[in-house]
N, C-alpha and C positions, 0 to 999 in steps of 0.2 A: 504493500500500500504506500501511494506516495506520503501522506502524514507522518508513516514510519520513518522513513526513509528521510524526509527532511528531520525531524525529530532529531534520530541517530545522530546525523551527518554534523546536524548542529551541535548538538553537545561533543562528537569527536572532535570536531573545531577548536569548539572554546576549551577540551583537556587538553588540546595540543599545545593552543598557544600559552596556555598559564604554565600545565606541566611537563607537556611531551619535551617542550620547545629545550626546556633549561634540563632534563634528562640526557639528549641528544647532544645537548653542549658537553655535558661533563662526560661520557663517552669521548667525546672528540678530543678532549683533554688529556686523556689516557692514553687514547693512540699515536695523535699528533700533537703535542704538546707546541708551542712555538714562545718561550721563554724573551723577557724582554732583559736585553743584556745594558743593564745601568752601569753606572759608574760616576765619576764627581767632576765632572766638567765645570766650567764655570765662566760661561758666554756671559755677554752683556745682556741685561735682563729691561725691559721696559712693560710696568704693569700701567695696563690701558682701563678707565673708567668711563663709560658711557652714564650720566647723571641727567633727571630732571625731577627738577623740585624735592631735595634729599641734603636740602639744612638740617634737616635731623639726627642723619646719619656722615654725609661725607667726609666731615673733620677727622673722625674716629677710624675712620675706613682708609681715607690718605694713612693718616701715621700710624697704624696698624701694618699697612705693606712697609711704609719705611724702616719700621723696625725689625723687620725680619732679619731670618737667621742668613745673611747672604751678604758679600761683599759690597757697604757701600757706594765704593765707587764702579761700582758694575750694574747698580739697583738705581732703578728711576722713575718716578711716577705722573703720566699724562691722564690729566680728568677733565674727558668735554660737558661743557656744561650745556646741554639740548633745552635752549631759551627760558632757563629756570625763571622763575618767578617770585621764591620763596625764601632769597639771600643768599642761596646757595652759592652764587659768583662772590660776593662778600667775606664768605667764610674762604673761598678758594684763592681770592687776591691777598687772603691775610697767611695764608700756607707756602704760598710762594717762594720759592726755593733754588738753586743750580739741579738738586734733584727732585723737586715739583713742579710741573709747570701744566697749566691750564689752560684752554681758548674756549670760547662760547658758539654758538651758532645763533646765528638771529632769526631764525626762522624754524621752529619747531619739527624736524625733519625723522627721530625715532632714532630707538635704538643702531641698529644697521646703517643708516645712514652718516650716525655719530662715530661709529667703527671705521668705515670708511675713509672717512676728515682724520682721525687720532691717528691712524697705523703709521700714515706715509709720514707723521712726522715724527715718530719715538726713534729712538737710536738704536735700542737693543737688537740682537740678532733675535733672540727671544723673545715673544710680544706674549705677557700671562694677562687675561683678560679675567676684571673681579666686579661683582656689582658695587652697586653703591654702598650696599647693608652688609657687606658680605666682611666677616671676620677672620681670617687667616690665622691658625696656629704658627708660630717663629718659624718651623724646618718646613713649611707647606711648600715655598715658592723654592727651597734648597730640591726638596723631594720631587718636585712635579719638572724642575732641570734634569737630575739626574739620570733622566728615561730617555735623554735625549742622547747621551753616548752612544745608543742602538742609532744608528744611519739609516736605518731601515723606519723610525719612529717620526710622526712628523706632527704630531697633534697629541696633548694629554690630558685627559681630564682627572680631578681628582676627589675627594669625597667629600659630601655636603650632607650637613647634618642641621636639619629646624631644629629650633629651640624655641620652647614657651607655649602656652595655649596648650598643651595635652588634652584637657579636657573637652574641647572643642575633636568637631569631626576634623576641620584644616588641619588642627596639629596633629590629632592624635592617626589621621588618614596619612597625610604627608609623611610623616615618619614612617609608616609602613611601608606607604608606597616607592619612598627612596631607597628605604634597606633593600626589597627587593629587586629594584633595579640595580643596586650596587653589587648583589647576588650576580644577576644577569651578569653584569660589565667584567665582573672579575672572573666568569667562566667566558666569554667570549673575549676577553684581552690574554687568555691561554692557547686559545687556536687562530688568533690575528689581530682582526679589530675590531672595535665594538660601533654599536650601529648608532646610539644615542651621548650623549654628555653634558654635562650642567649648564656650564657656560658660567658660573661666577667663579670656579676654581681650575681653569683653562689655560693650554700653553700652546702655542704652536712657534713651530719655525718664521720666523719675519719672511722670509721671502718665497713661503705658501700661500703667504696670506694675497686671498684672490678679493678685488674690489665686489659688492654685494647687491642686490638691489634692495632698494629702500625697501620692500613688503617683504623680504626674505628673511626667513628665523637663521641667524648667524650661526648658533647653538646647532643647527640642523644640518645647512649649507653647507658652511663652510667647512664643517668634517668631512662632508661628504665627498666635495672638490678636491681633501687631501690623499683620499682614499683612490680617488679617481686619477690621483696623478702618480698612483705608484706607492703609498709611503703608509705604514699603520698608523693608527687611533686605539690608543689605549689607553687604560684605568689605572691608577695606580691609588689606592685607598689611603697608601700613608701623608699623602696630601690633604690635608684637611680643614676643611672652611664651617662657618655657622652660621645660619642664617636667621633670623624668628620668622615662625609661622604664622601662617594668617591666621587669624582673628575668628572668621567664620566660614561656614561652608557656601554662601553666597559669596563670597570672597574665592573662594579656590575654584567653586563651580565658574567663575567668570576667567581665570587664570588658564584651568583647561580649557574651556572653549578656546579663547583665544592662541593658544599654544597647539593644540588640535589644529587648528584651523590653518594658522601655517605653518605645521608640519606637513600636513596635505598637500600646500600647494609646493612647500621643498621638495615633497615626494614627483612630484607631475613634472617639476621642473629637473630633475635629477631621476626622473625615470631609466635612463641609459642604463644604470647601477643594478635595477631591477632584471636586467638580463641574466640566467646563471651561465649563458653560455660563453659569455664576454669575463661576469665577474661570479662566477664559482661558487664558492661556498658564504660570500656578502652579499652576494646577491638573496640566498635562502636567506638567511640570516634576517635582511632587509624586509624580506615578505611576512617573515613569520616574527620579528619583534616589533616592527611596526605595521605594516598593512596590514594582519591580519588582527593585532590589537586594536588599532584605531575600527576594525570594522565586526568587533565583538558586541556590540550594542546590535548590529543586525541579525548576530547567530540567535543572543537570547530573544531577541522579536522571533524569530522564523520556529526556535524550541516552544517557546509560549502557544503560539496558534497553532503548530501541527502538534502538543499536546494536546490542549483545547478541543482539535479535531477528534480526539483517538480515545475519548472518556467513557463514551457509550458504552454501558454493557462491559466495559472496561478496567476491573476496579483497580490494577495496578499503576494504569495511565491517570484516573482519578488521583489515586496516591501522590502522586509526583505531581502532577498539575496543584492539589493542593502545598507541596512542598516549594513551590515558586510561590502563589499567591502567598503563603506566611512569610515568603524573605521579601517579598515587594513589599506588605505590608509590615514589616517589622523597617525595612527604609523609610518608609513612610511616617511612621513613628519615631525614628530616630529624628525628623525633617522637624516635627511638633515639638517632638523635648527640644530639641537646638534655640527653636525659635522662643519655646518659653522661658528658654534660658536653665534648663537643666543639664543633668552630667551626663553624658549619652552614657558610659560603662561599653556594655557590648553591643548598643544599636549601633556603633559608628563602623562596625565592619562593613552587615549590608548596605549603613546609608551612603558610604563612601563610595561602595564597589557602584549601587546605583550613578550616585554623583558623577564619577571618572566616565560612564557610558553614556548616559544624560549627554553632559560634554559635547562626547564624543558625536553624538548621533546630530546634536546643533550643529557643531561647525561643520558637520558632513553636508547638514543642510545648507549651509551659509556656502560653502564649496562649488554647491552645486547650481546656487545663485550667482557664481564669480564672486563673490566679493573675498575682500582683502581688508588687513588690517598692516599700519606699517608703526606708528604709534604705538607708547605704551603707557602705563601711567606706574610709579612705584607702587611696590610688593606692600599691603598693609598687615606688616608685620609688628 
């Protein structure tokens, strides 16, 4: 029966991409191991800051990279200011430095765009890209160099950890959902490169660095272009940054849309990648950690109605059909506590896993209307 048969197919899906996927890694791991050979180089470093309106936080965030555990006169810090409004130029003309230096953009152009302006003018051979909020442990920006000994390495990302808000779904989701991705990264940074990365705990080689278009997710792109031109992208966990989590799950659910939304269009634009017969084993990797994630909000639609279909006379299909309506509605409930201002406890798993697909299933929609987003607004951490 077809209902079966979609049913099945969908739930084989969604075990694949949650479990199959990271089973299949760690096999690979074992056979083909591909070790990243570090060592203590020590290139000129230039950390880049794209900022708007982050009087809040940018002060802390400059002298927090300055002070790292790395040679100062190798260590230097560019922070574009993307038409702040909120002092933030103020605080940056008073930071002013031989090893800080900042410029503005007068016309509100976004993150990417602000990347762009910063690159061609930092000095370092190595460009470590950090948000605004983002707090670097001392050996982060020593750790996230030393991967670059490997010639073969040409992009690294390093590990980001929320802080604050637990009790909220943002925080206590986001944490989750990081660890598991860091899971991911550190089995796919054993058999080559990894398909996703932070972007506020980030290094690449200065003269990978490919100009970007304004709507394009840099976080996304631009690994991808490094990947495309011959050179791995890899994890390296002992690099470590902090960020605070948001606030609420209205906050995060607006954070993934937009982040869904152009990753989508990184995807369409960087489709070549998606070939395995061009690019092998990234190419799988690409399908199944991101296309097939981002398009898990369609599996559980297509399990939901061909259960639905198949209840009749059916009491095991009844059984299961019922075991979705209690996690829809137990998300559902987690959505009411949030709002009334309760402690979710264990509603925040399904109203998370809901939230991340929600998301997801928007910006597919918004995708499919063309639209773009190139703007951002700071993280309400």
């Amino acid at each position: 029966m077809i209902a079966e048969v979609v049913l099945w197919g969908s739930l084989a899906c969604l075990g694949f991409v949650y479990l199959g996927y990271p089973a299949v890694l760690w096999v690979i791991t074992t056979l083909r191991p591909r070790p990243v050979r570090r060592g203590s180089p020590t290139p000129s470093v230039t950390v880049v800051i794209a900022a708007y309106n982050e009087a809040e936080h940018v002060e802390a965030t400059v002298r927090n990279k300055l002070a790292s555990d790395y040679p100062e006169d190798l260590l230097d810090v560019m922070v574009v200011s993307d038409c702040s409004e909120d002092g933030t130029d103020n605080l940056l003309r008073a930071l002013e430095s031989p090893r800080m230096g900042w410029f503005r953009l007068e016309r509100r152009s976004g993150k990417t765009s602000a990347l762009n302006e910063a690159v061609p003018r930092a000095r370092g051979d190595i460009i470590v890209f950090s948000d605004a909020n983002s707090m670097y442990e001392l050996d982060a920006i020593r750790k996230l160099v030393e991967n670059f000994a490997d010639p073969n390495v040409g992009y690294v990302t390093g590990r980001l950890i929320y802080e604050g808000h637990e009790p909220s779904v943002a925080g206590a989701g986001s944490g989750s959902f990081m660890r598991y991705e860091s899971w991911l990264r550190e089995l796919e940074s054993k058999i080559g490169s990894i398909v996703g990365v932070n972007g506020g705990v980030d290094a690449v080689r200065s003269r990978l660095y490919r100009a970007m278009r304004s709507d394009q997710l840099p976080d996304f792109v631009l690994p991808l272009t490094v990947v495309e031109r011959g050179f791995r992208v890899v994890y390296d966990p002992r690099a470590v940054s902090r960020e605070p989590a948001l606030e609420s799950g209205a906050d995060e659910y607006g954070m993934r849309v937009r982040v869904a939304l152009r990753a989508l269009w990184a995807l369409k634009d960087m489709r070549a990648l998606l070939n395995p017969f061009r690019h092998g084993l990234f190419a799988w990797q690409l399908w199944l950690h991101k296309v097939a994630r981002y398009a898990a909000f369609a599996f559980l639609g297509f399990a939901f109605v061909a259960n639905a279909a198949l209840v009749v006379g059916r009491p095991m299909y009844r059984a299961f059909l019922g075991v979705q309506v209690v996690c829809y509605l137990t998300a559902g409930l987690g959505w009411l506590v949030e709002r009334a201002g309760g402690r979710l406890g264990p509603l925040f798993a399904p109203y998370y896993f809901v939230l991340v697909n929600l998301g997801a299933a928007q910006a597919f929609a918004l995708f499919l209307l063309g639209k773009k987003r190139a703007t951002w607004t700071p993280r309400k951490g």
